[in-house]
C-alpha positions in Angstrom: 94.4 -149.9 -125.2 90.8 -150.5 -123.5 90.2 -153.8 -122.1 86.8 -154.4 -120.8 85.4 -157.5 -118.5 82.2 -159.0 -117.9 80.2 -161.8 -116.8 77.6 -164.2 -119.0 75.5 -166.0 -117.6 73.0 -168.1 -118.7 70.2 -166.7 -116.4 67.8 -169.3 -114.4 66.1 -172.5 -115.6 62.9 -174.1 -114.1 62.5 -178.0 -113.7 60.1 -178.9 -116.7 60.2 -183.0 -116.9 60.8 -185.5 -114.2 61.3 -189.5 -114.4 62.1 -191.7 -111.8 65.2 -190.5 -109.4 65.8 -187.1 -110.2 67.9 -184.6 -107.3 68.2 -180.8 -107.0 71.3 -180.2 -105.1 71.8 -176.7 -103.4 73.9 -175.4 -101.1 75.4 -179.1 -100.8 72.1 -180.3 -100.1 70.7 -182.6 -102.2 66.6 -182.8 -102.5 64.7 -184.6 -104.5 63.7 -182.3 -107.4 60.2 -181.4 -108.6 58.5 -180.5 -111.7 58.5 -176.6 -111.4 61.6 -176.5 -108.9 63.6 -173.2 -110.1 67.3 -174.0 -110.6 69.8 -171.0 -110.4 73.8 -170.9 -110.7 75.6 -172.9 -108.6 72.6 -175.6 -108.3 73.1 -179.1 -109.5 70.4 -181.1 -111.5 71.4 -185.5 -111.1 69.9 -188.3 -112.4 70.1 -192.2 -111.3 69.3 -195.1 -113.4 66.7 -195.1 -115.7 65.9 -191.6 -114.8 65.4 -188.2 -116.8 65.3 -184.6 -116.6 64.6 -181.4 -118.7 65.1 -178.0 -118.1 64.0 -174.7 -119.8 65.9 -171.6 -119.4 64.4 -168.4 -119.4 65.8 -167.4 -122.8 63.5 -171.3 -124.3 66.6 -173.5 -124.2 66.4 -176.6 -123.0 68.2 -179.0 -121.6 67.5 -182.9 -121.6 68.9 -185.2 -119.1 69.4 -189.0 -119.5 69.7 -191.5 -117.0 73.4 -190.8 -114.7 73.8 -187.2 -115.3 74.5 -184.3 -114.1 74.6 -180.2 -115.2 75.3 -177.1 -113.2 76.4 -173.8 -114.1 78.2 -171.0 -113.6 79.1 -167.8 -115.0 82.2 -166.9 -116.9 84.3 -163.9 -117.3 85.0 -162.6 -120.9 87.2 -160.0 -122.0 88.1 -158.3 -124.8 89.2 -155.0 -126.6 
């Protein structure tokens, strides 16, 4: 029986949209975040009230944010035969 492992990920997403009170948090450090910031796994995206966010992956998905959000990823490990 062969089992094999690996990781997906998702790959990095740039900082397309910006409202209001939006934060890039890296390395525990939270920033406010700029059209054009480059967000990578392990990085945080947050917005406050009445705030928004998108962001565009390198593969063309994207990801809207609404107002008291926030998204981060990270790979995961998939096996199978």
């Amino acid at each position: 029986m062969v089992s094999e492992a690996f990781a997906v990920s998702m790959g990095s997403a740039q900082i397309t949209a910006v409202r209001n009170v939006v934060e890039k948090v890296e390395n525990n450090q939270g920033r406010p975040a700029v059209v054009s910031d480059q967000v990578t796994e392990g990085d945080m995206v947050r917005t406050r009230a009445a705030s928004l966010a998108e962001l565009t992956f390198t593969d063309k998905t994207i990801t809207r944010m609404g107002a008291n959000s926030q998204f981060s990823y990270y790979a995961h490990i998939v096996t199978g035969k």
